[in-house]
ZAMARGU-4260 file (C-alpha; in steps of 0.2 Angstrom, whole numbers, plus 5000, padded with zeros to 4 digits):
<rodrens>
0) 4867/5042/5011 | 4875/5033/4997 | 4882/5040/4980 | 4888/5033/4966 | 4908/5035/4960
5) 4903/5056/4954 | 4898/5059/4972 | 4916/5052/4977 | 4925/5063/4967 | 4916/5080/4971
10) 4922/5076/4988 | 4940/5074/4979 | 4936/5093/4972 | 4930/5100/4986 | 4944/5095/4997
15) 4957/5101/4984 | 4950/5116/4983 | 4950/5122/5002 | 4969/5117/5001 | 4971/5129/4986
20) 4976/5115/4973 | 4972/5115/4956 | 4958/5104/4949 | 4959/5086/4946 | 4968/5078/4929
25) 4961/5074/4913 | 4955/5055/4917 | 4963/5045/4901 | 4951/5033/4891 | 4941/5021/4900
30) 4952/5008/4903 | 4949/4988/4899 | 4941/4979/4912 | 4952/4965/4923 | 4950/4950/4914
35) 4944/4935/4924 | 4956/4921/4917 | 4953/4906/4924 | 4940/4901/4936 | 4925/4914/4936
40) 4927/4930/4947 | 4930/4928/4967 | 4921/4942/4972 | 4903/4945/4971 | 4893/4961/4969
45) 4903/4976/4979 | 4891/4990/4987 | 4894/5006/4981 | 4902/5013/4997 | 4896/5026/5008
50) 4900/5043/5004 | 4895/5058/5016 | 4893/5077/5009 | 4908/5087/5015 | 4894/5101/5020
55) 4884/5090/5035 | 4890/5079/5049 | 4877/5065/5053 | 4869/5064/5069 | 4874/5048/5071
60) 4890/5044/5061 | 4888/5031/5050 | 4898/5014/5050 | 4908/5007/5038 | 4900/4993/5029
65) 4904/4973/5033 | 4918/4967/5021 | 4909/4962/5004 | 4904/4944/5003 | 4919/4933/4994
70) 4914/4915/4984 | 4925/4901/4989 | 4941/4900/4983 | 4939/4885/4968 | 4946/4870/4969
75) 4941/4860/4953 | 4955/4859/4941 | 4951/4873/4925 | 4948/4867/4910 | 4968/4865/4903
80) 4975/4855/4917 | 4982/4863/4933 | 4997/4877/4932 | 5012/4871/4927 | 5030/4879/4929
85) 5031/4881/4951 | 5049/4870/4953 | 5061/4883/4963 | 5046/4890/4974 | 5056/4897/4991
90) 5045/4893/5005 | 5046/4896/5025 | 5058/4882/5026 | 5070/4890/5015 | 5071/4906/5024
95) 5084/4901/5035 | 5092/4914/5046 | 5099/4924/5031 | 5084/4927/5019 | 5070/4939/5022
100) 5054/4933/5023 | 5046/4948/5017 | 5058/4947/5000 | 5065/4930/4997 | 5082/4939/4996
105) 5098/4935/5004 | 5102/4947/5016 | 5119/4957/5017 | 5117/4956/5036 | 5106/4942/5044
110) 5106/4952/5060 | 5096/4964/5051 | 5080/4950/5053 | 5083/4948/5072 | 5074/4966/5073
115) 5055/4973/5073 | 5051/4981/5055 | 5047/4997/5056 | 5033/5003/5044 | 5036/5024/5041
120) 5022/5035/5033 | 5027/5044/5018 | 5019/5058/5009 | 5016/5060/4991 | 5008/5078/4990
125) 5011/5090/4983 | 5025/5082/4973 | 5036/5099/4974 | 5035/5096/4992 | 5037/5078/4997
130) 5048/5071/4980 | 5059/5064/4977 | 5057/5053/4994 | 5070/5047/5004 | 5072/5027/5007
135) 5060/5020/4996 | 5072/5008/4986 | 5077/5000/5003 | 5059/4996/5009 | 5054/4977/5007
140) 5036/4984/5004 | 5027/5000/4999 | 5010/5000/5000 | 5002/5018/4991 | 4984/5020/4997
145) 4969/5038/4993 | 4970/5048/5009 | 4958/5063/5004 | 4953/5071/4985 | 4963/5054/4978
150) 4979/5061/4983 | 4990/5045/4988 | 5002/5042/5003 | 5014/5029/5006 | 5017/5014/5022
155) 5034/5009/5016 | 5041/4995/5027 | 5058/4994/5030 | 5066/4976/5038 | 5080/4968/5027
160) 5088/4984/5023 | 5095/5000/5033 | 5094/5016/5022 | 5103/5031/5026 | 5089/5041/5030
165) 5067/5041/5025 | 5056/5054/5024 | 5047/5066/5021 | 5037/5058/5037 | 5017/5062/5037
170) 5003/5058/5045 | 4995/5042/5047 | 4978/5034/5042 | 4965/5021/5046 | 4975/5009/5034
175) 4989/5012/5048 | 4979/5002/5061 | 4981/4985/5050 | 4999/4987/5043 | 5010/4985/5057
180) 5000/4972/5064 | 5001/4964/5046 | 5020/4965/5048 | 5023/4964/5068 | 5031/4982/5064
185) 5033/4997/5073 | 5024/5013/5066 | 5033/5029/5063 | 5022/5044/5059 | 5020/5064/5063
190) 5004/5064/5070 | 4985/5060/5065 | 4966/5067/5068 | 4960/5066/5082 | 4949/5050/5078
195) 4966/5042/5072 | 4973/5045/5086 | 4961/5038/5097 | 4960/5022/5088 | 4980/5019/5091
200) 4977/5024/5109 | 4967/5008/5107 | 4977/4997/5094 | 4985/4980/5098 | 5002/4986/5094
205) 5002/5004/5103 | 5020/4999/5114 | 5029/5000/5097 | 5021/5018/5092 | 5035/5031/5085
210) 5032/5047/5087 | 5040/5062/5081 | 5047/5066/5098 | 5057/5050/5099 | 5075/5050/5097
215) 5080/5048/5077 | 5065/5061/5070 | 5073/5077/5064 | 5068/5093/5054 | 5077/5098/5038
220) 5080/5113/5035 | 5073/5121/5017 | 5064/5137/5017 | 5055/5132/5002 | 5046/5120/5009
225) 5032/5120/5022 | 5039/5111/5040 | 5025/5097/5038 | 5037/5090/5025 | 5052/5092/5032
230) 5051/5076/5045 | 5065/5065/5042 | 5071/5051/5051 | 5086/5040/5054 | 5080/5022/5055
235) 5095/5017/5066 | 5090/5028/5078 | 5072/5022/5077 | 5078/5003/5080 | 5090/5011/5095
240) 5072/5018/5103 | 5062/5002/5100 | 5074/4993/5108 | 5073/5004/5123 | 5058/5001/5125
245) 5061/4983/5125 | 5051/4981/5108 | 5063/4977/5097 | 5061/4957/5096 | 5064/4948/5081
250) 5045/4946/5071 | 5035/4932/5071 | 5028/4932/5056 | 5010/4921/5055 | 5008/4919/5035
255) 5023/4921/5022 | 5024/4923/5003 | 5032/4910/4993 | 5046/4917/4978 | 5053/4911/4964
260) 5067/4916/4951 | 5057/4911/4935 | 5040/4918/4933 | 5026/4903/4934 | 5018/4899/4916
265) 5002/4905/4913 | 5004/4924/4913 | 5000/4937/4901 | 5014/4950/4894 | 5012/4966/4902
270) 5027/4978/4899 | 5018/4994/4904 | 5002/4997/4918 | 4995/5013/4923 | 4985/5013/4938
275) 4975/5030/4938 | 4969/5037/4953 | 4958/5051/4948 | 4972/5063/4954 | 4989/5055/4955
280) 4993/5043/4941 | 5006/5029/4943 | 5013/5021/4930 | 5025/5006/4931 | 5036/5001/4913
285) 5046/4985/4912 | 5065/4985/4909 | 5070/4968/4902 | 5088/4972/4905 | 5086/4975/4924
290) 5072/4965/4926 | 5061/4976/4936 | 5047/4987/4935 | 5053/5006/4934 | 5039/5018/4941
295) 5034/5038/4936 | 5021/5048/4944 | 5011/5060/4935 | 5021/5059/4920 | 5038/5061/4928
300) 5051/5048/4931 | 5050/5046/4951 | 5068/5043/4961 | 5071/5038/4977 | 5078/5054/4986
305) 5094/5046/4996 | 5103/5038/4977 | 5093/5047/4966 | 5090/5030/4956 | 5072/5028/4948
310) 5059/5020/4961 | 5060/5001/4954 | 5051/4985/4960 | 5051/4966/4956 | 5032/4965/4960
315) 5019/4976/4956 | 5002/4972/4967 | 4986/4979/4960 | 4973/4974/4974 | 4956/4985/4977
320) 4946/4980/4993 | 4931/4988/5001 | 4933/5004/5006 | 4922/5014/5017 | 4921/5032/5023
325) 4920/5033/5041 | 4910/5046/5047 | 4917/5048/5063 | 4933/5053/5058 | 4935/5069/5048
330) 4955/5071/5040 | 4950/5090/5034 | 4939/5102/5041 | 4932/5118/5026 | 4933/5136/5035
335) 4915/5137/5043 | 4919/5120/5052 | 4910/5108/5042 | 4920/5094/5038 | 4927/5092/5020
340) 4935/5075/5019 | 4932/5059/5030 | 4943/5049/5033 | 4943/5031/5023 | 4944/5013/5027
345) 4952/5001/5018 | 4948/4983/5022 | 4961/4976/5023 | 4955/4956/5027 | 4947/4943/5017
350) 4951/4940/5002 | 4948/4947/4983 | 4956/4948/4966 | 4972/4955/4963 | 4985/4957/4947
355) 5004/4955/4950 | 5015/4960/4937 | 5031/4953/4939 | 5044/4949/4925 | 5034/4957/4912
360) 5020/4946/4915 | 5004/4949/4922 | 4992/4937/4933 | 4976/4937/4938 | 4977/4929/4958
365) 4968/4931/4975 | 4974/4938/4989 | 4972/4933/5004 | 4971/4939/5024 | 4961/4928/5036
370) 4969/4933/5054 | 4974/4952/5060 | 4992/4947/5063 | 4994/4940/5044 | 4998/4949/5028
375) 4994/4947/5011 | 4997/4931/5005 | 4994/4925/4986 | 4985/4908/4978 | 4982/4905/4961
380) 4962/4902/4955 | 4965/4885/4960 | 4970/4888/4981 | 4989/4887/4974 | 5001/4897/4983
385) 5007/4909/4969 | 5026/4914/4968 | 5031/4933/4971 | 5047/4938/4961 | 5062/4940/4974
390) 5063/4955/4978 | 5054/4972/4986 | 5034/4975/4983 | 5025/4988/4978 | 5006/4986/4983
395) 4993/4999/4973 | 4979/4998/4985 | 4966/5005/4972 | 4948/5014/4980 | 4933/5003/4978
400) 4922/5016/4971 | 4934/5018/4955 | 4928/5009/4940 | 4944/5000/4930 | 4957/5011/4936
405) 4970/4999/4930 | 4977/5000/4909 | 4987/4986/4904 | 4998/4985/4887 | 5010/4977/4879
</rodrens>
């Protein structure tokens, strides 16, 4: 059976209310659609996904839905000549052993790249419970996805850096069957659903699972909060396991971003975007002085929990691939048993359209993922490789079903 976006967001209700949680937020203006600067739009006509009612299980769970159909990537040259403004790219051949592939950054310690990344699930809700959370400034990537009722959660991945401590640690979801494979990264997690769990017993990259019981989780203690968010870990001590287990090799990554100091030519000023999730509501404001977009969260400034500094990127990545509700996999059950929230897929290869704001800019790209061990890599409308900003990446992974989630101003 398939619904249209209101059917999505009674499943959003309807979950919140079996946890007890208030309703959802006002939803702002509609937003302006994404522009299609350039070349004309790469993907083609999206299905509405499928949506099953919270109140019946299907006799036979229905699948997800093939990737949408994408139109070649263009490779006449637009009216205006081609881009202009890419001297100074950093490529792989710049790397070296002492710059992080995932950043472009110099690193403080290069034998920090001769270890596996580790990508660590991250809760975002309730925000009285799960913020300020701890490490996010020292991950090289974030990427915040819908779980269920549009709340968001995090896969922070942690390479370049070694924070003190990361948490609170939650649960993981489908999108954490393509991340660490993305990466070559280990996953730490607390647990999953059943059908979660039974697709990692399967996954490609189930020798470098961290579980709660390894060595490096620990509980905090606070009375005030319930003991699902109070997993924390110490990522040395993760590294120390994965070694262990002899999984610990230095990555090999099959697709790299290209970075640049100075933004490319052909952008469009962008100071403030809001990303609006139909629950939680992001909202990223440029700082001239430090160069870098500074985040909030539902109105409030959002902090890393180990400095207390306001969450910060140099690259904000607004990407919305398919998503689809897999009906074999229920994330929240209703009292009587009935399932109340299926769990969601996001797929994660192909290619699409994405915005990257970056030095107060904003640029319309495509992103790209052709093989399960590569990650997201960037071109420009004409197959270009298109430079990140160096620096750590937030990636907004926005629901398929939304319509113009993302407001852009000036």
């Amino acid at each position: 059976m398939r619904f249209l976006t209101i059917a999505a967001l009674l499943i959003g209700v309807l979950f919140l209310a079996a946890c007890g949680q208030a309703g959802p937020m006002p939803i702002p203006p509609a937003p302006t659609a994404l522009p299609t600067a350039g070349a004309a739009a790469v993907i083609t006509a999206v299905p509405t996904p499928i949506v099953i009612p919270p109140t019946e299980f299907p006799k036979e769970p229905t699948k997800p839905l093939p990737p949408p159909t994408i139109a070649p990537i263009p490779t006449s040259t637009p009216e205006g000549g081609a881009p202009e403004g890419f001297e100074g790219i950093l490529t792989a051949a710049d790397f070296g052993d002492d710059r992080n592939p995932l950043t472009g950054e110099l690193v403080e310690d290069p034998a920090n790249l001769q270890r596996r990344p580790i990508a660590v699930k991250l809760s975002n809700a309730p925000a009285s419970y799960t913020r300020p959370q701890s490490g996010l400034n020292d991950a090289d990537l974030v990427y915040e996805h819908t779980t269920e009722g549009n709340l968001t959660r995090f896969t922070a991945i942690f390479y370049g850096k070694t924070p003190p401590r990361i948490g609170p640690i939650r649960s993981a979801r489908l999108i954490d069957l393509e991340l660490p494979a993305m990466y070559s990264a280990a996953l730490a997690y607390s647990g999953s659903s059943k059908g979660v769990t039974d697709r990692l017993r399967e996954v490609d990259f189930r020798p470098r699972l961290l579980y709660a019981t390894n060595k490096g989780f620990y509980r905090i203690e606070d009375a005030s909060k319930p003991v699902e968010h109070t997993l924390y870990a110490n990522p040395e001590l993760l590294w120390e396991v994965l070694t262990e287990k002899e999984q610990n090799p230095p990555p090999g990554f099959s697709s790299t971003n290209v970075f640049s100091d100075e933004p490319p030519v052909g952008g469009t000023p962008a100071n403030n975007a809001n990303i609006n999730y139909n629950w939680t509501v992001v909202d990223w404001h440029y700082d001239g002085i430090k160069e870098r977009y500074l985040r909030w969260t539902d109105g409030i400034i959002h902090s890393d929990g180990n400095s207390m500094e306001q969450v910060s990127a140099a690259n904000v990545i607004v990407i919305s691939p398919f998503h689809a509700f897999d009906g074999n996999i229920c994330e929240q059950t209703n009292v009587d048993g009935s399932c109340a929230a299926w769990s969601v897929e996001v797929q994660l290869w192909g290619s699409g359209n994405a915005t990257i704001f970056r030095d107060g800019q904003r640029y319309d790209v495509i992103w790209h993922r052709n093989n399960r061990t590569d990650s997201l890599t960037f071109t420009d409308r004409n197959g270009e490789p298109f430079p990140l900003k160096i620096g750590n990446s937030w990636v907004q992974v926005v629901p398929s079903w939304l319509d113009n989630p993302l407001q852009v101003n000036n």
